[in-house]
PDB file of N, CA, C and O in Angstrom:
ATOM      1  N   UNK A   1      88.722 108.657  91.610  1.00  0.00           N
ATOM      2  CA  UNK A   1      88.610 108.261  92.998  1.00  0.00           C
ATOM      3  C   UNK A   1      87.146 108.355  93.426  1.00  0.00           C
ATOM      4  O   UNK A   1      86.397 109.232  92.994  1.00  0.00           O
ATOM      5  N   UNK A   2      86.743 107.340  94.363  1.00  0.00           N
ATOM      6  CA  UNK A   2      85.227 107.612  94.441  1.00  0.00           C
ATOM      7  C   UNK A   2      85.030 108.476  95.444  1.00  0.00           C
ATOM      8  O   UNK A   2      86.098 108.756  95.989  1.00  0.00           O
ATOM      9  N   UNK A   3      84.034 109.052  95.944  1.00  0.00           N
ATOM     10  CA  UNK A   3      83.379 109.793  96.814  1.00  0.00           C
ATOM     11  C   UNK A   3      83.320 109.514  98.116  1.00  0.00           C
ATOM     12  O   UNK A   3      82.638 108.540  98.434  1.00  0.00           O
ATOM     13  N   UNK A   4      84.124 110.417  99.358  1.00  0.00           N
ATOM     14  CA  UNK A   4      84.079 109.334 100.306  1.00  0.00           C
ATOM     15  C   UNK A   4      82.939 109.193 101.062  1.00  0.00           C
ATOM     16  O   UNK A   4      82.054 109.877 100.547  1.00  0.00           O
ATOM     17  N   UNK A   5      82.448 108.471 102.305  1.00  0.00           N
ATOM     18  CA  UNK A   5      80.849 108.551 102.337  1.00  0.00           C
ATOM     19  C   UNK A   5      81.110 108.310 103.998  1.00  0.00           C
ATOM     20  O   UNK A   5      81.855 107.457 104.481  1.00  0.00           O
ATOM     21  N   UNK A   6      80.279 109.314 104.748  1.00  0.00           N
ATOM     22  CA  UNK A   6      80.425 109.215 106.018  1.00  0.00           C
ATOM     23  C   UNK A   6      80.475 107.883 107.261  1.00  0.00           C
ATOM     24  O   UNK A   6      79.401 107.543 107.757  1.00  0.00           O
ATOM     25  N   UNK A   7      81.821 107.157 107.721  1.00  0.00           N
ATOM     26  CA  UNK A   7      81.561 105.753 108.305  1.00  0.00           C
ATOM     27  C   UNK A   7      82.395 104.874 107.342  1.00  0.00           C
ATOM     28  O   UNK A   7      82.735 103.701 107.491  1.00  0.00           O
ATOM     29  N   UNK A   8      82.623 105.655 106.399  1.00  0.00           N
ATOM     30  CA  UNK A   8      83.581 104.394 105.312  1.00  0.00           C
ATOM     31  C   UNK A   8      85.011 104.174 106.332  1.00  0.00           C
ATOM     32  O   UNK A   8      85.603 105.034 106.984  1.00  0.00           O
ATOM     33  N   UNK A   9      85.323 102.638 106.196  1.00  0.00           N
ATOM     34  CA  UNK A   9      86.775 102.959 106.803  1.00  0.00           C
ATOM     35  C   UNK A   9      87.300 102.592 105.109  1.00  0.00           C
ATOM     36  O   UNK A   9      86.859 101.870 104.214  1.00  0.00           O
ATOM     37  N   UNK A  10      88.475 103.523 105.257  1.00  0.00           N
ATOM     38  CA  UNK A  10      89.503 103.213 104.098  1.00  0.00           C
ATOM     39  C   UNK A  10      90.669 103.126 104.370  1.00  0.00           C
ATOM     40  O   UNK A  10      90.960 104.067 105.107  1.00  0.00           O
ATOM     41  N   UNK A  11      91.775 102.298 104.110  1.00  0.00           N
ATOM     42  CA  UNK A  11      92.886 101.972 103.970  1.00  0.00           C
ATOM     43  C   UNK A  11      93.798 102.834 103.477  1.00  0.00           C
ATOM     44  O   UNK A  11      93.284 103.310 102.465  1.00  0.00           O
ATOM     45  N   UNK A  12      95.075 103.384 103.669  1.00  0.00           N
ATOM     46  CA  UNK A  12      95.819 103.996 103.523  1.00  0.00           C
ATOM     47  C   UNK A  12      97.714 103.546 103.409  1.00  0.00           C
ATOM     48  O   UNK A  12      98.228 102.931 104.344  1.00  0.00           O
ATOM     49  N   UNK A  13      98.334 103.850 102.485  1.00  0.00           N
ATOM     50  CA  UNK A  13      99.648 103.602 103.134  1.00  0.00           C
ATOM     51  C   UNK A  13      99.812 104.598 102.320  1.00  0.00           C
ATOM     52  O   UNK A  13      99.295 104.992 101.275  1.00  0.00           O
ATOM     53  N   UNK A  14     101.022 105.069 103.340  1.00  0.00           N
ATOM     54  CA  UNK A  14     101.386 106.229 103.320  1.00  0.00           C
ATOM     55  C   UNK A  14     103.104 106.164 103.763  1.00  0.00           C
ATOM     56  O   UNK A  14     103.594 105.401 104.595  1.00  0.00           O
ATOM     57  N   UNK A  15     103.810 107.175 102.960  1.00  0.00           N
ATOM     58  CA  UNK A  15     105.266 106.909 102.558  1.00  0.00           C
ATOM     59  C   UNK A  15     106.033 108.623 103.789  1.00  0.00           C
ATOM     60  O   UNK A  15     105.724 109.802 103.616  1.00  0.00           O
ATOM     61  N   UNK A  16     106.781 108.191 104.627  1.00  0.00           N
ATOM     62  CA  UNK A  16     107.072 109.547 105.522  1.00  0.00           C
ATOM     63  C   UNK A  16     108.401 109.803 105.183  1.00  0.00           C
ATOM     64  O   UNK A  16     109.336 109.015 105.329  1.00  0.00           O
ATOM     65  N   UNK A  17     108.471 111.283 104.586  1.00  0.00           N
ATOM     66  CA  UNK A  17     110.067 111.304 104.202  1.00  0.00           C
ATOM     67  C   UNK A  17     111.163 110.728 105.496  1.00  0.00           C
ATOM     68  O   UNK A  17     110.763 110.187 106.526  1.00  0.00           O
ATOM     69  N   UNK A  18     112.419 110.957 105.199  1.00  0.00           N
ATOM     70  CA  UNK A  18     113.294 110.361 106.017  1.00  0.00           C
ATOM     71  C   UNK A  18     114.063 111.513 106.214  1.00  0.00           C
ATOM     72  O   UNK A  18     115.082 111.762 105.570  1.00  0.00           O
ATOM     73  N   UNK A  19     113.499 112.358 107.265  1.00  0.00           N
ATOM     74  CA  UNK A  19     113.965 113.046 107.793  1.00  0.00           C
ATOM     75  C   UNK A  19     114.941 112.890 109.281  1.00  0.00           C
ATOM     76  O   UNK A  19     116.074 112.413 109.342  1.00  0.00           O
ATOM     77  N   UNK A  20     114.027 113.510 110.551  1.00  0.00           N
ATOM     78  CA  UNK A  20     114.798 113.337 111.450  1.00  0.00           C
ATOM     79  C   UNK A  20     114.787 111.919 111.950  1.00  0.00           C
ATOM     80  O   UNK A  20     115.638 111.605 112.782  1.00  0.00           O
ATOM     81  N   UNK A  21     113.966 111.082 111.557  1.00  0.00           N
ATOM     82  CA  UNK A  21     113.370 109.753 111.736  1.00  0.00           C
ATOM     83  C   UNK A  21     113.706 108.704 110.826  1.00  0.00           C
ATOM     84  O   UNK A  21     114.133 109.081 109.735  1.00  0.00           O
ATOM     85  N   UNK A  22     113.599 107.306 111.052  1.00  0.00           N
ATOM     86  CA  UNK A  22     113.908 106.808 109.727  1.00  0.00           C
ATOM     87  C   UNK A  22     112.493 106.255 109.994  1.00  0.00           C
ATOM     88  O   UNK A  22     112.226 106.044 111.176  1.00  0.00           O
ATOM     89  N   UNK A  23     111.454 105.964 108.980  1.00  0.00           N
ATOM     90  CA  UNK A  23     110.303 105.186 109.344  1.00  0.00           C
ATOM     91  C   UNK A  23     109.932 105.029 107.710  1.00  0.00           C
ATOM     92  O   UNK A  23     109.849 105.898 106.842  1.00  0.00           O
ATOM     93  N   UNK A  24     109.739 103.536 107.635  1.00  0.00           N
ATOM     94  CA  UNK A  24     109.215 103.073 106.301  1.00  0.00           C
ATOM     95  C   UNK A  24     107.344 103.085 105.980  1.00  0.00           C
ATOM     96  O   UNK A  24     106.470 103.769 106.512  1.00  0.00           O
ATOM     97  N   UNK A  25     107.281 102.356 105.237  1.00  0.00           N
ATOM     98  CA  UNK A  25     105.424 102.171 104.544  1.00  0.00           C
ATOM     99  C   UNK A  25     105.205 101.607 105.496  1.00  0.00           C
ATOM    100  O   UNK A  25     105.743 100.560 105.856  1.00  0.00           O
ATOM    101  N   UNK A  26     103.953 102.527 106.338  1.00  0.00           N
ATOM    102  CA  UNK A  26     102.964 101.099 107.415  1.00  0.00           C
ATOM    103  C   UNK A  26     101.530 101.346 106.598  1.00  0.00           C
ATOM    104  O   UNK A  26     101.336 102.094 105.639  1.00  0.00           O
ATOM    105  N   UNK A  27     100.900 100.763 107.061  1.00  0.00           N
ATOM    106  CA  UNK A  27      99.141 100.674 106.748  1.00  0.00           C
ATOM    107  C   UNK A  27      98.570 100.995 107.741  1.00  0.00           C
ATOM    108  O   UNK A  27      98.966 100.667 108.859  1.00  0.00           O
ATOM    109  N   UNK A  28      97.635 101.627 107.547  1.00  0.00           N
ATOM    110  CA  UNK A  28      96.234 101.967 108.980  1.00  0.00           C
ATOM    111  C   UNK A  28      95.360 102.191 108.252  1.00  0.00           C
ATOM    112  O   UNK A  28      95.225 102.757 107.167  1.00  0.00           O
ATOM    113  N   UNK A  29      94.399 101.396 109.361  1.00  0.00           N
ATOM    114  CA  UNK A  29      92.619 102.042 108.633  1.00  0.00           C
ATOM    115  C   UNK A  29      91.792 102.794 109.554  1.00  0.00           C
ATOM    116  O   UNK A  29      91.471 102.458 110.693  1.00  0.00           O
ATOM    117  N   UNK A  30      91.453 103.964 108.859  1.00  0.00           N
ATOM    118  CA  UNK A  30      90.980 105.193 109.564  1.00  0.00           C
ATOM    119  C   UNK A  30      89.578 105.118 109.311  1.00  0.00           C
ATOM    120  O   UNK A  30      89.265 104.392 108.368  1.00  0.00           O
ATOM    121  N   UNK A  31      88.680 105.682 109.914  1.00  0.00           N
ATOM    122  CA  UNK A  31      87.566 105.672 109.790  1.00  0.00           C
ATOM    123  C   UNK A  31      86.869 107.016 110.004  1.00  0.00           C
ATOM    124  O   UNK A  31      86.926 107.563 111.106  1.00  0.00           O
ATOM    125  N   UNK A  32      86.109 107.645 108.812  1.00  0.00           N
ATOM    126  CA  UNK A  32      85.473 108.591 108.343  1.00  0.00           C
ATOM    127  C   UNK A  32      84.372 109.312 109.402  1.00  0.00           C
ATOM    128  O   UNK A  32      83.177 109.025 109.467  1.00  0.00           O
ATOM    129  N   UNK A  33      84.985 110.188 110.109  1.00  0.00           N
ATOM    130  CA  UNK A  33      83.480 110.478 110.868  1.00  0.00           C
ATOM    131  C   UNK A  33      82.345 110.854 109.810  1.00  0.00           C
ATOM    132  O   UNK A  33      82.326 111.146 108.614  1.00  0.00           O
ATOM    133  N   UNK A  34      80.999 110.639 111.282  1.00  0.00           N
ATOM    134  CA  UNK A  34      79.613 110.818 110.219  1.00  0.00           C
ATOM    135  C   UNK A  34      79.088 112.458 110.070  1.00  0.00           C
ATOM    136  O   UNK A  34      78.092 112.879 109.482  1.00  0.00           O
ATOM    137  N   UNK A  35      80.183 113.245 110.862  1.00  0.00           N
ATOM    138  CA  UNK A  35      80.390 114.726 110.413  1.00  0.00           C
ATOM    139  C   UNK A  35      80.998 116.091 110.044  1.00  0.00           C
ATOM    140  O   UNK A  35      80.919 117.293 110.297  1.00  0.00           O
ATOM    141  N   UNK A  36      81.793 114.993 109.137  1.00  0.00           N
ATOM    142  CA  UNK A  36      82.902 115.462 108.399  1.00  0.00           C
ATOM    143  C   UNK A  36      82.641 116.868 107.550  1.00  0.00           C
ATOM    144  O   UNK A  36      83.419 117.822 107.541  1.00  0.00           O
ATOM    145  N   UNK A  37      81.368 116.789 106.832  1.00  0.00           N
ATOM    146  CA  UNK A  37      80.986 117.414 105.587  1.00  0.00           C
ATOM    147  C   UNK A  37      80.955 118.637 106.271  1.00  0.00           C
ATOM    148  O   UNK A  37      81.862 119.411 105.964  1.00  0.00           O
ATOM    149  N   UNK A  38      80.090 119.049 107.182  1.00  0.00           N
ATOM    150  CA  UNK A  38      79.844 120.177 108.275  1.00  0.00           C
ATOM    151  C   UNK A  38      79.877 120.307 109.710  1.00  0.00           C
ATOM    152  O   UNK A  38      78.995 120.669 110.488  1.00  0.00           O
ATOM    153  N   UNK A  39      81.340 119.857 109.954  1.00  0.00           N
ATOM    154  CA  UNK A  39      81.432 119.640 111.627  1.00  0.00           C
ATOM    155  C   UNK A  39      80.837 120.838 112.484  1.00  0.00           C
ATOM    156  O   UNK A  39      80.339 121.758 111.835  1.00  0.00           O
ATOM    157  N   UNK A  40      80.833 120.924 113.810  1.00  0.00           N
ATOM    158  CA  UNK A  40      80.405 121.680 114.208  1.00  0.00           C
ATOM    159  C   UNK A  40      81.373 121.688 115.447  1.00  0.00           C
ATOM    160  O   UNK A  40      81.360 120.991 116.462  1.00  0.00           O
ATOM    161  N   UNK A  41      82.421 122.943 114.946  1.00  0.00           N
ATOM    162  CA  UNK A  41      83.661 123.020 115.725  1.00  0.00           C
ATOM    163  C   UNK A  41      83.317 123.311 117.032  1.00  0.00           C
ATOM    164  O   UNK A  41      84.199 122.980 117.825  1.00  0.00           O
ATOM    165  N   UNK A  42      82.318 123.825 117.540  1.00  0.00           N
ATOM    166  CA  UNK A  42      81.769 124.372 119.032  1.00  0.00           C
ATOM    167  C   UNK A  42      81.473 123.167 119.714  1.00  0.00           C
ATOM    168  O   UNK A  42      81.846 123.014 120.877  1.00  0.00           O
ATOM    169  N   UNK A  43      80.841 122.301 119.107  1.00  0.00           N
ATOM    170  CA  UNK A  43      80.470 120.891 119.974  1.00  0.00           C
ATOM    171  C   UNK A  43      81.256 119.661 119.851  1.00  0.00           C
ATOM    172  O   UNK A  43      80.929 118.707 119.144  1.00  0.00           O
ATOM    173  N   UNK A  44      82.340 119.733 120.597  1.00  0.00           N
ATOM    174  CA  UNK A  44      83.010 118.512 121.011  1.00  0.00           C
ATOM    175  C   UNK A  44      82.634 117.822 122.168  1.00  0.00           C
ATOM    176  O   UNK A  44      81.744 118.068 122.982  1.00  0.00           O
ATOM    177  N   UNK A  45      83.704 116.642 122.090  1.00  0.00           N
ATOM    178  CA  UNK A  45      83.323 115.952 122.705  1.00  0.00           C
ATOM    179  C   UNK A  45      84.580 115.921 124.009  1.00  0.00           C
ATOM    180  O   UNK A  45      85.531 116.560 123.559  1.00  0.00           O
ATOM    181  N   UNK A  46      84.822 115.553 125.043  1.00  0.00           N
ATOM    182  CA  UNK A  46      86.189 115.334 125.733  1.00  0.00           C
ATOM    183  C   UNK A  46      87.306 114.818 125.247  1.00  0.00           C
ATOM    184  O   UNK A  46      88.389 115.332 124.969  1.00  0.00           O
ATOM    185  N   UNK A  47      86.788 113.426 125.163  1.00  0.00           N
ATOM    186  CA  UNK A  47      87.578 112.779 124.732  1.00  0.00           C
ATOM    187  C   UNK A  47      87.578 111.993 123.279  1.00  0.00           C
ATOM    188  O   UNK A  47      86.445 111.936 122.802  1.00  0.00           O
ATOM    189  N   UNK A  48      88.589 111.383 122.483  1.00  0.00           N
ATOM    190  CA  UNK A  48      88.682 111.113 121.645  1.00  0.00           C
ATOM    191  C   UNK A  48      87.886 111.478 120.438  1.00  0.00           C
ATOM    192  O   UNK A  48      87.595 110.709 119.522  1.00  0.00           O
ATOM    193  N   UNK A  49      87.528 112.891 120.553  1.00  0.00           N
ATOM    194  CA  UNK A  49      86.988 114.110 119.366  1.00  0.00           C
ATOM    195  C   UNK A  49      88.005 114.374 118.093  1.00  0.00           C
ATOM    196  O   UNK A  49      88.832 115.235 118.392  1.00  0.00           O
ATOM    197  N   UNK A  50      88.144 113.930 116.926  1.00  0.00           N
ATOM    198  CA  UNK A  50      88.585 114.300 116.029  1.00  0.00           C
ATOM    199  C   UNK A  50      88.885 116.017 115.756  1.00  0.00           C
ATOM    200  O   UNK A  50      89.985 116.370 115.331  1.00  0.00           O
ATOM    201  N   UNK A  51      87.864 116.955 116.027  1.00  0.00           N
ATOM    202  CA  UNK A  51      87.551 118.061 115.928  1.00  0.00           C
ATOM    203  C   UNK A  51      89.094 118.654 116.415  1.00  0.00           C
ATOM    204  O   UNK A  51      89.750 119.423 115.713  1.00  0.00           O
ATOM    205  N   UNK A  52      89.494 118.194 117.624  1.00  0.00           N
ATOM    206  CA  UNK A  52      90.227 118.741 118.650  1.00  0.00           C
ATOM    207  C   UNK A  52      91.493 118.504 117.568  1.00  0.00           C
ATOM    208  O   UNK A  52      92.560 118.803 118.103  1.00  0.00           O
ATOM    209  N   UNK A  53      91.608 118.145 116.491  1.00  0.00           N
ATOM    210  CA  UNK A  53      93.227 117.975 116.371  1.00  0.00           C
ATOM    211  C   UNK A  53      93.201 118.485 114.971  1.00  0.00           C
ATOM    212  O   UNK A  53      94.103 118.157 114.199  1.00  0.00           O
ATOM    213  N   UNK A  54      92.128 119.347 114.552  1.00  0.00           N
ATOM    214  CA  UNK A  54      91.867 120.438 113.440  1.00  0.00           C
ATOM    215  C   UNK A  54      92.289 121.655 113.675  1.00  0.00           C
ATOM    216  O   UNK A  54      91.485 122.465 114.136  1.00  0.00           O
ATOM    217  N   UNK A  55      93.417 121.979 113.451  1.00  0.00           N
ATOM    218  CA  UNK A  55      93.484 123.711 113.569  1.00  0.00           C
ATOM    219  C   UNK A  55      92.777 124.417 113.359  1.00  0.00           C
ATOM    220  O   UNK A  55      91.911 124.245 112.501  1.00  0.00           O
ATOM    221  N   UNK A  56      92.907 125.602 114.158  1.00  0.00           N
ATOM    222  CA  UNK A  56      91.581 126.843 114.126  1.00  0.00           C
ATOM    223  C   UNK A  56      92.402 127.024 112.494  1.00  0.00           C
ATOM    224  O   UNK A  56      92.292 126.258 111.537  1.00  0.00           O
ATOM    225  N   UNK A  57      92.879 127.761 112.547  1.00  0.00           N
ATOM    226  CA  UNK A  57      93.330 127.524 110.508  1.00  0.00           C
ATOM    227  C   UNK A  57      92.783 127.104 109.610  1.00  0.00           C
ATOM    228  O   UNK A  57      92.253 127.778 108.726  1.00  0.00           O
ATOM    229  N   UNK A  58      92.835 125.271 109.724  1.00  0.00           N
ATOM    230  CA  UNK A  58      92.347 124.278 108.970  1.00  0.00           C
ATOM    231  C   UNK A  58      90.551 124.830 109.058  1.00  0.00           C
ATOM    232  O   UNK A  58      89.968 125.089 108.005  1.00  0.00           O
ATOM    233  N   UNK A  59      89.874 124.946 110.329  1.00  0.00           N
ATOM    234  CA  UNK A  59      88.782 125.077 110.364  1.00  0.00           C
ATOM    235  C   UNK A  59      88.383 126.207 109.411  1.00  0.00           C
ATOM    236  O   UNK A  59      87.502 126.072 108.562  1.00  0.00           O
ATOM    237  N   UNK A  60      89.021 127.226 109.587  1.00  0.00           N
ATOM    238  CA  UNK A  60      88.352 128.526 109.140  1.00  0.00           C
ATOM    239  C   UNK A  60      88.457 128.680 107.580  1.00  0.00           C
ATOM    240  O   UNK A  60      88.029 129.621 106.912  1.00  0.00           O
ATOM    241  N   UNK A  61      89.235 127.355 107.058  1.00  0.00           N
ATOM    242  CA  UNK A  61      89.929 127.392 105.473  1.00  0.00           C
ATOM    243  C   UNK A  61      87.913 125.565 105.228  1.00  0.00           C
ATOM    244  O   UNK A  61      87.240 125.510 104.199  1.00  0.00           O
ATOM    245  N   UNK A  62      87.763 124.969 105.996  1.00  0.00           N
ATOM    246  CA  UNK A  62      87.404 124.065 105.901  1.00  0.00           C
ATOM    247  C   UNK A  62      86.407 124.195 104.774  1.00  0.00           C
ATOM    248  O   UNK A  62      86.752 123.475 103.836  1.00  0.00           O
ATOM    249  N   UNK A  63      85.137 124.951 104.501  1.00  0.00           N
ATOM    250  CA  UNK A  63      84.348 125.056 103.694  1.00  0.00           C
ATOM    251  C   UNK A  63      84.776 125.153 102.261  1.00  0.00           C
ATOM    252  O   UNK A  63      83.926 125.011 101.382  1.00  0.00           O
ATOM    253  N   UNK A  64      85.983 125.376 101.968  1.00  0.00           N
ATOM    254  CA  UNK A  64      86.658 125.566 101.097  1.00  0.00           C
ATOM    255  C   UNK A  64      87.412 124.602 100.406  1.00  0.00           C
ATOM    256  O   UNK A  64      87.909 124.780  99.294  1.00  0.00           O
ATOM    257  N   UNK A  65      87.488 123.597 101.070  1.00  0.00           N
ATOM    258  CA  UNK A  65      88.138 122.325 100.502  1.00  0.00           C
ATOM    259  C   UNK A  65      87.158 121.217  99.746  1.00  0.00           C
ATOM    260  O   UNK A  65      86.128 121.037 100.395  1.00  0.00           O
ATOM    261  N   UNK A  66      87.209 120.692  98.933  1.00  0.00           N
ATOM    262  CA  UNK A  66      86.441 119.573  98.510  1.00  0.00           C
ATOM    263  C   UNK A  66      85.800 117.962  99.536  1.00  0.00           C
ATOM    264  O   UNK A  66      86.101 117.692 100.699  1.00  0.00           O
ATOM    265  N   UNK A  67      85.253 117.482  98.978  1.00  0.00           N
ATOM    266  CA  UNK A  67      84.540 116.858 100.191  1.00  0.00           C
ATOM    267  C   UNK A  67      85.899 115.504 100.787  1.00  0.00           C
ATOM    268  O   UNK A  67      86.234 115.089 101.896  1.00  0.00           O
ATOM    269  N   UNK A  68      86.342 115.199  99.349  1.00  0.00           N
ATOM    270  CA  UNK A  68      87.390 114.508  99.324  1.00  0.00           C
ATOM    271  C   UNK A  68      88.700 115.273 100.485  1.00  0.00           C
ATOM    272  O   UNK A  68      89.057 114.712 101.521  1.00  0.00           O
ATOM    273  N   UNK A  69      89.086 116.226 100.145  1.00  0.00           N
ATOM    274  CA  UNK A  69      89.570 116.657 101.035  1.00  0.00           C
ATOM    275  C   UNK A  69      89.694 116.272 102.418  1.00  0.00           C
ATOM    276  O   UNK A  69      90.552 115.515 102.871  1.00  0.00           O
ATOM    277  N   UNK A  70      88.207 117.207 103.451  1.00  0.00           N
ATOM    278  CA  UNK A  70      87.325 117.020 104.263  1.00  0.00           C
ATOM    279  C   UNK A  70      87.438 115.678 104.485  1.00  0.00           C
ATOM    280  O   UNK A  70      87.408 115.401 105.684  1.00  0.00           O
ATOM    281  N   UNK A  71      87.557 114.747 103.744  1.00  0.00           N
ATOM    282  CA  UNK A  71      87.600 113.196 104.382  1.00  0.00           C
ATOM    283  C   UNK A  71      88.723 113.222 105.089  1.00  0.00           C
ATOM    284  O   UNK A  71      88.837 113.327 106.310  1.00  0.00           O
ATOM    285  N   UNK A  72      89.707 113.106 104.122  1.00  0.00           N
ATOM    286  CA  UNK A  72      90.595 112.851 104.150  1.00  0.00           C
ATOM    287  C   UNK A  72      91.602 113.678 105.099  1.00  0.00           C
ATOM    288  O   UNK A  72      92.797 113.384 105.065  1.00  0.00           O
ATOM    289  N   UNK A  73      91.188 114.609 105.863  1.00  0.00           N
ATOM    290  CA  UNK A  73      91.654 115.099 107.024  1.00  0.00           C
ATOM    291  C   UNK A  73      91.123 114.801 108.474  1.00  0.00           C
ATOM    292  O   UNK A  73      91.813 114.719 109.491  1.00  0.00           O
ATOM    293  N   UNK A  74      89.671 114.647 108.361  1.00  0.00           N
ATOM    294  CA  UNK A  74      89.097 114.265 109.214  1.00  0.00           C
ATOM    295  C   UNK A  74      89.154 112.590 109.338  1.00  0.00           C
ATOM    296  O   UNK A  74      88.481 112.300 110.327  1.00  0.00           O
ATOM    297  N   UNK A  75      89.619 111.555 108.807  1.00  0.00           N
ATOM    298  CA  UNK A  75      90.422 110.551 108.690  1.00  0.00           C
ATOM    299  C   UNK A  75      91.196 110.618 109.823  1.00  0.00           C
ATOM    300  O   UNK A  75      90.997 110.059 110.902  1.00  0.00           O
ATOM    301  N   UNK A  76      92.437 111.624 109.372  1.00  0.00           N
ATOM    302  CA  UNK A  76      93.788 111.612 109.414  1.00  0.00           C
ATOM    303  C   UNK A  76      93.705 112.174 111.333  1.00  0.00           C
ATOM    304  O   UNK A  76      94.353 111.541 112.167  1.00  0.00           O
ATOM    305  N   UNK A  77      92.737 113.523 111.784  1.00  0.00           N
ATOM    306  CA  UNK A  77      92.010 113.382 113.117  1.00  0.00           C
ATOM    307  C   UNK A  77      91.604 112.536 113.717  1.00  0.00           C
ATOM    308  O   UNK A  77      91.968 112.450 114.890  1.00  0.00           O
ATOM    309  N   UNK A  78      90.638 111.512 113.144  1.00  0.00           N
ATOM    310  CA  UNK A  78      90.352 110.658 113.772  1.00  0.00           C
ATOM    311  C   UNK A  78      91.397 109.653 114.208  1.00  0.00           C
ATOM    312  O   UNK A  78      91.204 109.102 115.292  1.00  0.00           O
ATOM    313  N   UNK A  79      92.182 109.425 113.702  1.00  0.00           N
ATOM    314  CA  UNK A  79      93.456 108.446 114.017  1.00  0.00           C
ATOM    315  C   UNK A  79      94.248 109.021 114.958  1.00  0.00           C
ATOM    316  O   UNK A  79      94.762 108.355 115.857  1.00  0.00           O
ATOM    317  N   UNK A  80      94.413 110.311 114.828  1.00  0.00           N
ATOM    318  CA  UNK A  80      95.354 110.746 116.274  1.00  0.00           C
ATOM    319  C   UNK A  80      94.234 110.868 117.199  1.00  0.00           C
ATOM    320  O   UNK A  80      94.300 110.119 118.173  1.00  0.00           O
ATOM    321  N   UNK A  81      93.140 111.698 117.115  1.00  0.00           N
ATOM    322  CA  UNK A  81      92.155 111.118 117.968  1.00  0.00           C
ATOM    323  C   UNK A  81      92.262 109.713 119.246  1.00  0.00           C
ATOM    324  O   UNK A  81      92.191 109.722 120.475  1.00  0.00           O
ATOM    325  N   UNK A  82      92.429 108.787 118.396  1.00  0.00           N
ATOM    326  CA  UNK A  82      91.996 107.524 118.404  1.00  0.00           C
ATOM    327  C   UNK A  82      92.736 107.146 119.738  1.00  0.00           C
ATOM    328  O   UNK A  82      92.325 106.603 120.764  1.00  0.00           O
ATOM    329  N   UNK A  83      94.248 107.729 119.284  1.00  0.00           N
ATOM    330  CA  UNK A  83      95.583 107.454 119.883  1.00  0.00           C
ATOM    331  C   UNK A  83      95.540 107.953 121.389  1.00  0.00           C
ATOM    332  O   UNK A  83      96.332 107.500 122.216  1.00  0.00           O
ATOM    333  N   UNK A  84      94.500 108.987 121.740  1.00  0.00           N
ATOM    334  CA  UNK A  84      94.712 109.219 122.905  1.00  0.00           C
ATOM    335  C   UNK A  84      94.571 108.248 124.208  1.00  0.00           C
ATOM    336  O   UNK A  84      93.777 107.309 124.157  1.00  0.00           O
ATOM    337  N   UNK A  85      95.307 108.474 125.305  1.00  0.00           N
ATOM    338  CA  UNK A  85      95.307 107.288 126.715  1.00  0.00           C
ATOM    339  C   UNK A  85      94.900 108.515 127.425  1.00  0.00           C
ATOM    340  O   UNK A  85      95.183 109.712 127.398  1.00  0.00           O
ATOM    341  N   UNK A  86      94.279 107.884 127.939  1.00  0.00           N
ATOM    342  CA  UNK A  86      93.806 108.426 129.314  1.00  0.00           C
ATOM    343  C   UNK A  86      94.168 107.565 131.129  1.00  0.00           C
ATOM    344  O   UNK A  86      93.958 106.352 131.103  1.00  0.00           O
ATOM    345  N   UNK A  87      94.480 107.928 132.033  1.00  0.00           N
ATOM    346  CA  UNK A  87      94.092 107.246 132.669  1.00  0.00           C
ATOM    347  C   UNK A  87      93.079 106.975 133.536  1.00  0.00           C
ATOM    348  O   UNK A  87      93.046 105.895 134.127  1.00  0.00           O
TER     349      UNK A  87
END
């Protein structure tokens, strides 16, 4: 797998068991924040901050994961991120 690189959008499908829900394969393309590698959990932003949907958990485990990882969660933030309405 290649290396992911800050700003890449990458494509995803992704399979959700069939639990309480029934929901099949969709596609989304997420896009990589440019400070993924070493966020800086103190400085967010209001609105639509990826940071905000990282558990204090996830954070405190973060240095510890591979960079691949680290993408690939901060991805997965940015998309619920994304999702927020405001009025």
């Amino acid at each position: 797998m290649q290396t992911p690189v800050a700003g890449d959008t990458v494509s995803h499908r992704i399979n959700l068991p069939n639990r309480c829900y029934k929901m099949t394969t969709f596609l989304e393309t997420y896009i990589t924040p440019d400070d993924y590698l070493s966020p800086d959990w103190n400085n967010c932003g209001k609105v639509h901050e990826w940071k905000h949907y990282v558990s204090e958990e996830v954070q405190g485990l973060w240095d510890t994961f591979s960079d691949e990882v680290k993408a690939a969660l901060a991805r997965q933030s940015e998309a619920m991120a994304s999702k927020e309405e405001w009025d």
